[in-house]
N, C-alpha and C positions, 0 to 999 in steps of 0.2 A: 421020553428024553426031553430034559429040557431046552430051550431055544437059547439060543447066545445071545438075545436081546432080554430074555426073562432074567437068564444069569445076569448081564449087565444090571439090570433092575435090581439085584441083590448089593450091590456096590455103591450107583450111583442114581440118583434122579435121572431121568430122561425127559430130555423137553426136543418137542418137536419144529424143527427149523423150516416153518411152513405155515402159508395160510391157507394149505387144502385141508377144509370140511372132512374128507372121506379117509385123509392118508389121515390125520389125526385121531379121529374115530376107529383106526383100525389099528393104530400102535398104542392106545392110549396112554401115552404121555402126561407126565406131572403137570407140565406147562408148556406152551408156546411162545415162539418169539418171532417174530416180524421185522422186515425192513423195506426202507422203497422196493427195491428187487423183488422179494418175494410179495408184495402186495400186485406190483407190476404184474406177475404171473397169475395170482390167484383172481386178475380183473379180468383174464380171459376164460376164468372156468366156470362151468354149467351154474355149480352151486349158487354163484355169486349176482347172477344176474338180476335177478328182481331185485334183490339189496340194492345192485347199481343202479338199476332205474329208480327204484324209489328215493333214492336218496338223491341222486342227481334230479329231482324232479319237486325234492323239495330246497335244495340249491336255489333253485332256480324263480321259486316263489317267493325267495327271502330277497333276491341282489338284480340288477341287474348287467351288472360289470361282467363278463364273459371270463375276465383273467383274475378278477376276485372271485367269481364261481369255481373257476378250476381249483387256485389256491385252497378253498375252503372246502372244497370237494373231496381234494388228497385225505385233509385230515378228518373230515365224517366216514369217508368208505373205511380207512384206518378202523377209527372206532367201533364201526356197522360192522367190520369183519370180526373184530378184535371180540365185539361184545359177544357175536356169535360162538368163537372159540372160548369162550368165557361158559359157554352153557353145556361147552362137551368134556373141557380139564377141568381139573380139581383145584388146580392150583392157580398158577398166574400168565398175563398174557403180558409179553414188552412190545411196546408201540414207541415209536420212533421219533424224537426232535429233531425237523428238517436239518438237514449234512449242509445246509446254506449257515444255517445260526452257529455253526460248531464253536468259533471264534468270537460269540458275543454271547458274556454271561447272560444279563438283564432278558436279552430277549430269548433265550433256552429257556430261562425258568418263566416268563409269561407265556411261552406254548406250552409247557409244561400242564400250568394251570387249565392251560384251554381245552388242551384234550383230557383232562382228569374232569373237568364241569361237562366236556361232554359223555365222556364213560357214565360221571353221575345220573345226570339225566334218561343216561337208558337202564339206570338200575344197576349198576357197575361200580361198588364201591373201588376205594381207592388201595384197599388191600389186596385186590387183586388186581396190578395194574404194577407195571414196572417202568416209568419212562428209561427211553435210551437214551444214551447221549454219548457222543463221540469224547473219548479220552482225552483231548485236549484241555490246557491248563482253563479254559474258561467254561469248559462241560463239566470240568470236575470240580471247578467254583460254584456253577449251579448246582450241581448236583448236593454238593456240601448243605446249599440254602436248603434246596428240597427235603432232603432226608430231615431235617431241624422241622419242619410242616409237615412231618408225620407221609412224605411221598416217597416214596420207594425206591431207585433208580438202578438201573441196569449200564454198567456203562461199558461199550463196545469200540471195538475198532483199536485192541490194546495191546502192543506189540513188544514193549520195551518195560525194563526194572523199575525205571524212572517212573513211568506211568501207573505200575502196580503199586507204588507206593504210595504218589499220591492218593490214588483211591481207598488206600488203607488207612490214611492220614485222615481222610474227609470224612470217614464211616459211611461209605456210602454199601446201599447193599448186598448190589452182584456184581462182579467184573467178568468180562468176557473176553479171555485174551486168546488169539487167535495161531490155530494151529497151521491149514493147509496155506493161508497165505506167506507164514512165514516162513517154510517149508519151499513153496515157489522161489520163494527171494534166492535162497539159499540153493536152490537146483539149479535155479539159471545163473548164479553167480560161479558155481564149481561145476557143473554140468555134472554134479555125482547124481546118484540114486540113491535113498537113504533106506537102511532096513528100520523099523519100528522103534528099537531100540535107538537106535542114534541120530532117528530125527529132531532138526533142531527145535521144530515147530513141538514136538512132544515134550523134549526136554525141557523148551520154557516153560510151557505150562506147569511141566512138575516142580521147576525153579517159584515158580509163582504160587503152587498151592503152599510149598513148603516156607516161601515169606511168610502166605497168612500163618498158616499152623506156628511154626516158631514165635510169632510177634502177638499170638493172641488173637487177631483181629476178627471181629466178628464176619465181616465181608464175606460172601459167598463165592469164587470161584466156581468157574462155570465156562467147559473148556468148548469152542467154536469154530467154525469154519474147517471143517473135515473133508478128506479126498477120497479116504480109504477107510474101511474095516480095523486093518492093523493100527491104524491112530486111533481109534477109537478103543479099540479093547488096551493098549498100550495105555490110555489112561484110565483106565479101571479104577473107582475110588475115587477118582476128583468128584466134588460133592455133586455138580452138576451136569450133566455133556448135552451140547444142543445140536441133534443130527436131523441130516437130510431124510422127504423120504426113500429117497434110492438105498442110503446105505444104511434105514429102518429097516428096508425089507429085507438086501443081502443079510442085516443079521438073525431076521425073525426066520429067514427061510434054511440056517444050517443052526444043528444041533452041537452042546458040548460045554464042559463046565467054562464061565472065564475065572481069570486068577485076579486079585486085586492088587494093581499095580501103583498105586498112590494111597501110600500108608501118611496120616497125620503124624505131625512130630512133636514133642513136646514144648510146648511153649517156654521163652527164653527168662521171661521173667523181666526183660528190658526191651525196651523198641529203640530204634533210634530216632532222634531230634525230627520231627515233621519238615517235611520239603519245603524249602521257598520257591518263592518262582523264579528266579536264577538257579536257584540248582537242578532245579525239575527241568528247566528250558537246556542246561549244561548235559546234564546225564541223556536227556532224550536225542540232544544232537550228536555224542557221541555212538549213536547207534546207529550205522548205516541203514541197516533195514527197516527198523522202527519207524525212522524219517520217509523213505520211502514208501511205507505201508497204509501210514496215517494218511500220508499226505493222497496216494493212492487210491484210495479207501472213502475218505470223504469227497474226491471227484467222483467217484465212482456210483455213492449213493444220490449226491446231487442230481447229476447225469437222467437216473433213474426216476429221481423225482421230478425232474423237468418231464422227460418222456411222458410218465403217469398224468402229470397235468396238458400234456397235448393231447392224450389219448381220451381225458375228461371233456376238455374242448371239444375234441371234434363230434364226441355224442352228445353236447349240449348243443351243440348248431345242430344237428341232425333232429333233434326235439324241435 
């Protein structure tokens, strides 16, 4: 019999929402995706440790500024984990433009470069490499620049119409618009309980694959932030879904066909007029939870990447 995650595997790509070494290796996954949060976690695990020392150790021969070490520390462990995940998918790994720069094009797309010349250097081209960047109208400015320099981007943290279009407008080449966050908004705003089918967080995303499909756009959708099983198989067919390993395993561990529940539609043959940035700024503020979620969302990673750099700190004094 076959596993509900192998069925899944018939539908859609699977990337794994993780930078554990072993849960990766054991679902194997097209791709991987990373954020401060999960690198935060994967900096306490077995696998990772001599990566951290060694890399924190050659930090530490290059600078001596303790809080330019931590900074620059974040984005090598990044890359030191990313390159690792790099040797066990097939595919690609997204690594993350700090949730500080969300709101400044110029300097997204110079970290952009930074962490791409370091992927380089360990042998990581840039084909397999998806920066992220927060859906924000100046993430999705950089992101515009990047993809034109042949860089790839991922671009996360995407809740609202307004924001799928812009990224459809940019060409950029994954969006990741997010299911169980916007599913929370919504539970704690009507204190319902949603079945599968009538999650809001479900529905958008089908809202969103069916923009690209209708409009043509090449953009990958790529559905995210999952709580349950039932969001997950409910988006059956979205091109890409990027799950946790908890609920890898609930599905590796029951058996049964899934149904594909995100059918492509035919393209309309017209797109409409590309977003200004009043209108992108208009239609995103009209979304309660959109606004909430972004804004949310990038505290949220920040928060994390602050932690990651105290946690850098304190085992750079401990050397």
């Amino acid at each position: 019999m076959t596993t509900r995650l192998d069925a899944l595997k018939q539908h859609s790509l699977v990337v794994a929402d993780t930078g554990d070494l072993s849960a990766i290796q054991r679902y194997r996954p097209q791709d991987a995706t990373t954020n401060p949060s999960l690198i935060l976690k994967a900096f306490e695990l077995p696998d990772y440790q001599s990566l951290i020392d060694m890399e924190l150790a050659s930090i530490m021969a290059e600078t001596g500024d303790r809080q330019v070490q931590a900074e620059q520390a974040v984005d090598a462990l990044a890359v030191a984990m990313g390159s690792e995940i790099a040797k066990v998918v097939p595919g690609r790994v997204s690594t993350e433009v700090a949730a500080k720069l969300s709101f400044d094009t110029q300097a997204s797309i110079r970290k952009a470069h930074e962490l791409i010349a370091l992927y380089e250097k360990r042998g990581v081209g840039r084909d397999r490499v998806l920066i992220k960047l927060a859906s924000t109208w100046e993430g999705i400015r950089a992101a515009e620049v990047l993809e034109r320099e042949g860089i790839n981007c991922n671009l996360t943290l995407l809740f609202s119409d307004a924001q799928a279009q812009a990224c459809f407008d940019a060409g950029v080449f994954l969006v990741s618009p997010f299911v169980g966050r916007v599913t929370d908004w919504y539970k704690q705003a009507t204190g319902r309980d949603y079945t599968p089918d009538e999650d809001p967080g479900v529905q958008f995303v089908h809202g969103v694959c069916a923009r690209a499909s209708r409009g043509g756009y090449d953009t990958v959708v790529m559905g995210a932030s999952f709580r349950t099983t039932g969001q997950v198989l409910a988006l059956a067919g979205c091109p890409r879904l990027t799950i946790s390993p908890a609920l890898l395993e609930e599905l590796a561990a029951s058996d049964g066909e899934v149904e594909r529940r995100v059918t492509p539609e035919s393209a309309s043959g017209s797109r409409p007029a590309p977003l200004t940035e009043p209108a992108f700024r208009w239609g995103h503020n009209q979304d309660a939870m959109a606004n909430d979620k972004l804004a949310e969302g990038i505290r949220r990673f920040a928060e994390d990447q602050a932690r990651l750099e105290a946690l850098i700190a304190d085992r750079l004094a401990a050397h």
